[in-house]
C-alpha positions, 0 to 999 in steps of 0.5 A: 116467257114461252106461251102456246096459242090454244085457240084462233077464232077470226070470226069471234075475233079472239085468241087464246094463250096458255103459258109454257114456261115463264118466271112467274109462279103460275099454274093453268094460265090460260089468256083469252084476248078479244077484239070487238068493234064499236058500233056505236062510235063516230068512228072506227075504234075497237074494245079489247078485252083480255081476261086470264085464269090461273092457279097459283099459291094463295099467299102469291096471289095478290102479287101475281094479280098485280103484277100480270095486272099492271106489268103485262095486261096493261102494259100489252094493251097500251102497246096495242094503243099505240101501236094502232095510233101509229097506223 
């Protein structure tokens, strides 16, 4: 997957990711990830958001929903996880 960063906010703390090429049949996919702390945790933790827009063919939808559901959101997120618990 080839993916192009569209927008960088430090302040904001989010990023934005468009999909060049990928082997998925998607169209206009753009990715924003956010990283905002939890102020009202004991300690220091951190909620991330990651929301997508795309377009694709109505009869791959419910595949592509899935699979970028469980195969990249989730699997990104808990690599994040661990990465962080790592630390």
């Amino acid at each position: 997957m080839v993916e192009s960063l569209l927008a960088l906010d430090d302040h904001a703390r989010s990023l934005t990711y468009g999909i060049v090429s990928s082997p998925y049949a998607v169209r206009s996919y753009r990715a924003t990830l956010r990283a905002l702390p939890v102020t009202a945790a004991a300690t220091a933790e951190t909620y991330v958001g990651w929301s997508v827009t795309f377009a694709c063919d109505p009869a791959d939808t419910d595949e592509l929903t899935e699979t970028l559901r469980t195969g990249i959101f989730t699997a990104g997120l808990r690599g994040l996880a661990d990465h962080c618990r790592a630390r």
